[in-house]
Structures are given as C-alpha cells and as structure tokens.
C-alpha positions in Angstrom: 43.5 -3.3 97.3 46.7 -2.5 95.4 48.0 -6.1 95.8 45.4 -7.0 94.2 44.9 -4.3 91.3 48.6 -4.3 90.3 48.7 -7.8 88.8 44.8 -7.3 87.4 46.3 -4.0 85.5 49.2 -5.7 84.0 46.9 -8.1 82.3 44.7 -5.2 81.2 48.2 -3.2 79.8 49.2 -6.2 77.9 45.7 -7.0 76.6 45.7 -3.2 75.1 49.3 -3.7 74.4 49.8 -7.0 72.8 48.5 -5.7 68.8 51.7 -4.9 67.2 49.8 -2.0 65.8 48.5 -0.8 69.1 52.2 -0.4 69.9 53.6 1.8 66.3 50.5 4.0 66.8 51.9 4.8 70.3 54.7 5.9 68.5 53.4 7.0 65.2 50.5 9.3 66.4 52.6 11.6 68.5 55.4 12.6 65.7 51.9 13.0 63.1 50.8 15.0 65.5 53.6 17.3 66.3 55.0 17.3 63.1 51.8 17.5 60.8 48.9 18.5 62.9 50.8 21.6 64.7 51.0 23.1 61.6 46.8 22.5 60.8 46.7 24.5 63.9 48.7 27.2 63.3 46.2 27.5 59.5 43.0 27.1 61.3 43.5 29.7 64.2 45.2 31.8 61.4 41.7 31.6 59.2 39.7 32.3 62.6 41.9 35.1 63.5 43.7 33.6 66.4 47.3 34.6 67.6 48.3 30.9 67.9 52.1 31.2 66.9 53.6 28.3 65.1 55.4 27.3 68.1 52.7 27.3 70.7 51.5 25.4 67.9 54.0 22.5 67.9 53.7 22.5 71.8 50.2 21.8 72.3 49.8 19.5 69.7 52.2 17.2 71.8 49.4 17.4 74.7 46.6 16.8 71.9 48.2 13.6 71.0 48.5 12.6 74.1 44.8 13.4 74.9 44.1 11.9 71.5 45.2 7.9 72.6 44.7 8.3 75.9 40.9 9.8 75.4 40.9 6.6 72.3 42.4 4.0 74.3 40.3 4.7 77.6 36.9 3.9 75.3 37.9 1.0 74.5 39.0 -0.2 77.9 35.4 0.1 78.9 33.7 -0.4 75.8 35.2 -3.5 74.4 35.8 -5.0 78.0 32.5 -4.7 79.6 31.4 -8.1 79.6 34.9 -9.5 80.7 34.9 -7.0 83.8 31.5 -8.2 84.9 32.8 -11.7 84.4 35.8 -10.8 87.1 33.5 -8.8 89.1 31.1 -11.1 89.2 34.0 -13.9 90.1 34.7 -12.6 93.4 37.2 -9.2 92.4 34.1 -7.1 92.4 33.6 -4.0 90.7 35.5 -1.7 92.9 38.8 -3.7 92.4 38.1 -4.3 88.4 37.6 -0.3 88.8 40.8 -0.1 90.5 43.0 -2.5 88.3 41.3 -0.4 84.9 42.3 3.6 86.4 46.2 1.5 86.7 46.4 0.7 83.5 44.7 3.4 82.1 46.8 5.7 84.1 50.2 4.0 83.0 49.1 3.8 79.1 48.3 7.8 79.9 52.2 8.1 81.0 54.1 6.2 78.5 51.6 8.2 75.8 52.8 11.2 77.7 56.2 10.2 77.9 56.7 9.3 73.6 54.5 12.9 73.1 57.0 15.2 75.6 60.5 13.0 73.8 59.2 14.1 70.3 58.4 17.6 70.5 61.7 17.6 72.4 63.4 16.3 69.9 61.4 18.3 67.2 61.5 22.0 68.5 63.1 21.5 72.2 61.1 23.0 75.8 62.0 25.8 77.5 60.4 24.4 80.9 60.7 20.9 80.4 59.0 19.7 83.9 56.1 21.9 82.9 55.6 20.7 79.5 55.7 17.2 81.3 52.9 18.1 83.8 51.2 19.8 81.3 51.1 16.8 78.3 49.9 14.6 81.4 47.2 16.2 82.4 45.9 16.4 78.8 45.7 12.4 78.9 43.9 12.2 82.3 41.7 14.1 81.0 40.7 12.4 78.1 41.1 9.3 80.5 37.7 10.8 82.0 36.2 11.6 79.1 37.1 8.6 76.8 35.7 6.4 80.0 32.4 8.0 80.4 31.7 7.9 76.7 32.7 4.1 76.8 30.3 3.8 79.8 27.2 5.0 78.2 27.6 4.7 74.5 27.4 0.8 73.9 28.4 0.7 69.8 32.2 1.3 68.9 31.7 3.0 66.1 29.6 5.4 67.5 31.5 5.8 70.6 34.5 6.3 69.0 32.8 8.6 66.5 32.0 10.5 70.2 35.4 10.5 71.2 36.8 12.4 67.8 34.0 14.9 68.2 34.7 16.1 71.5 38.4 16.2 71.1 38.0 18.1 67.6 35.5 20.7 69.4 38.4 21.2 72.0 41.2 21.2 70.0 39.8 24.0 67.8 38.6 25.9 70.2 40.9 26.3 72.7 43.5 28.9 73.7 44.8 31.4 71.1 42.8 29.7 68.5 39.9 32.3 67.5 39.6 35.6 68.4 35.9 36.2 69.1 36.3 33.5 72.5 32.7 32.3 72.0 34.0 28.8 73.4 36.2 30.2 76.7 35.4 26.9 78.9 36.9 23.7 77.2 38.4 20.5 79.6 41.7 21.6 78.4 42.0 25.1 78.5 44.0 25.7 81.5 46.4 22.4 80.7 46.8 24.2 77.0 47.7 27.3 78.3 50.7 25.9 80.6 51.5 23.8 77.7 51.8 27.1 75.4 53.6 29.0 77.9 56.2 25.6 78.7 56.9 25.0 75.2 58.0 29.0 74.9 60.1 29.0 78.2 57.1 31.2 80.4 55.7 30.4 83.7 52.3 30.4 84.2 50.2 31.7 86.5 49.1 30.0 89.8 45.1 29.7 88.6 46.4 28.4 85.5 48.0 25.0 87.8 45.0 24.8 90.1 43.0 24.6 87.3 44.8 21.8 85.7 45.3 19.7 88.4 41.2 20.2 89.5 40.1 19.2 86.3 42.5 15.9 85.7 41.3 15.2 89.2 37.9 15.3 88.2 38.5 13.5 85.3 40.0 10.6 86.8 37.5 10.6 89.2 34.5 10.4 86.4 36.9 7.3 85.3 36.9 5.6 88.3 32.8 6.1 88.6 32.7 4.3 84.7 34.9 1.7 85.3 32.8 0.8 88.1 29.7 1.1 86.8 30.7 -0.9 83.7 31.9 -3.7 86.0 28.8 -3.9 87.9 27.2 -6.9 87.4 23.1 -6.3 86.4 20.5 -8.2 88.0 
C-alpha cells in the first residue's frame, strides 16, 4: 500500500506545491499570523472580557496559522481534485489508495506548515517547552486536515467551500480558551490543542486530559479525512 501511495503523494505535494505563491504564503501566513493576528486576539478577548495574555496570545496564533493552511489547503486537495482522483481510481489505484496517497500529502503539507509556524514564533517570542509547542501546532493542522477535507467532500463550489472553511476556523479561533469570560462556546475542535499550546508557549505543563484530548481529536480528524478522500475518489455509477 505505502509503495504505492508514496510516489502518488509526491505528485499530489508538488501539484499543491509547484505555484510560486502557494510556496511565500507557506511562509508569509505564519509570521502575519504571529506577528499581526496575536495581537487581534489579545483586543478581542480583551473586549469580551477574556484573560488571554499577550503571550498566550502570540503562542496560539502559531497553531491558528497552522490550522489556517492546513484546514485551506486540505479543501482544495478534495475540492479541486475530485475529478482527477476518480480518473486514478477509476484507472486501477482505486479509491482506497488515492485516499491513502491524499492523507500523505496532506499530512506532510500539515508538518512543514507546522514546522515554518513553531520556527517563527520561536524566533518572535521563544517557547518555554519547545516539544510541546511542536505537538501542540501539529495537532492544530490535523485537525483542520479533517475539517478542511470533509468540507471539500460535501460542498462542491470553491467559493463557498472556502467561504466554509474561514467560518469555522473564525468561530474557533474566537472562541476558544481564555478568549471570553461568560464560556457559552466551552466545546471547540481545538480547545484542548489551544490549551497545551498556551501553557507550552509560557513554559507550563499541562495536564494529562488536556494530551488525551488532543491526540483523540487529531485522530478523529484524520480519520474523517481519510473517509473524504475516499469518498471523493469513488467513482459514481
């Protein structure tokens, strides 16, 4: 299976890969992010009365970026690929391995995203647990590796997909830990990944629940991808 994926996601990395824009937004998003947008965090959980200090703020806007391209780029993997994926699934690959070969890629665009968002909120403020803040900015991309997949799977127009995409990442970006202080929205995809995130960037540990539920919901997440690849690859008769 593998032998076969791993050559099937390279083509799908460098199809994703090959718009020189694609590649400065990889870089570009990131330092907007945790140079600009920590600091719209830091105003809006102010106004809401949230206790979301400046730098928790610069922190989790690393893992917000990272969900941001990851949730972005997974759409479009489905969205704008759907016919081609039928074509190879229909060619003799089949949907499970087209499934396969799109979690790969997905999953290694999620890790160098991960990788440019953890180097420039080193760089900008520094981590005081550096292998959680890692773990931590990961799991905010497989997320949004679920959640940009299933959108792409059911919502057929870009735009409108897309459109999908920003609204479910703004409704958990502005909602999540330390953000309001009335906690009307306490479930969000992200909230345990925020709060190791927040507690990483100001050199805490976090609690054991705190991992568990991380890791159940990327888990789950890249499961839902898997299911979205594969249903978009299946051929309709």
């Amino acid at each position: 299976m593998l032998s076969v994926a791993l050559p099937t996601s390279t083509a799908f990395i460098r199809e994703h890969l090959r718009a020189p824009l694609t590649l400065v937004l990889l870089v570009a998003i990131p330092v907007f992010f945790v140079l600009i947008f920590a600091s719209v965090l830091g105003e809006f959980a102010e106004a809401l009365g949230g206790t979301l200090a400046s730098q928790s703020a610069t922190a989790i806007s690393a893992g917000w970026a990272a969900a941001f391209l990851s949730g972005t780029l997974a759409f479009f993997q489905v969205s704008s690929s759907r016919a081609a994926d039928r074509r190879l699934a229909a060619a003799g690959l089949g949907p499970v391995r087209v499934a396969v070969s799109r979690i790969v890629a997905a999953l290694a665009i999620g890790i160098t995203v991960s990788a440019v968002a953890f180097l420039t909120l080193w760089l900008r403020s520094g981590i005081g647990h550096p292998f959680h803040a890692a773990v931590a900015i990961f799991t905010f991309a497989a997320i949004y590796i679920g959640i940009g997949a299933l959108i792409g799977a059911f919502v057929k127009g870009q735009l409108e997909g897309s459109l999908l995409v920003v609204l479910v990442f703004s409704v958990d970006a502005f909602s999540g830990p330390q953000m309001t202080s009335n906690g009307l929205v306490s479930v969000t995809p992200t909230r345990n990944a925020a709060n190791l995130l927040i507690a990483a960037g100001g050199g805490q540990g976090s609690p054991g629940g705190d991992w568990i539920g991380s890791a159940a919901v990327a888990l789950g997440a890249l499961a839902v991808a898997l299911a979205a690849f594969w249903f978009s690859a299946r051929t309709r008769t």
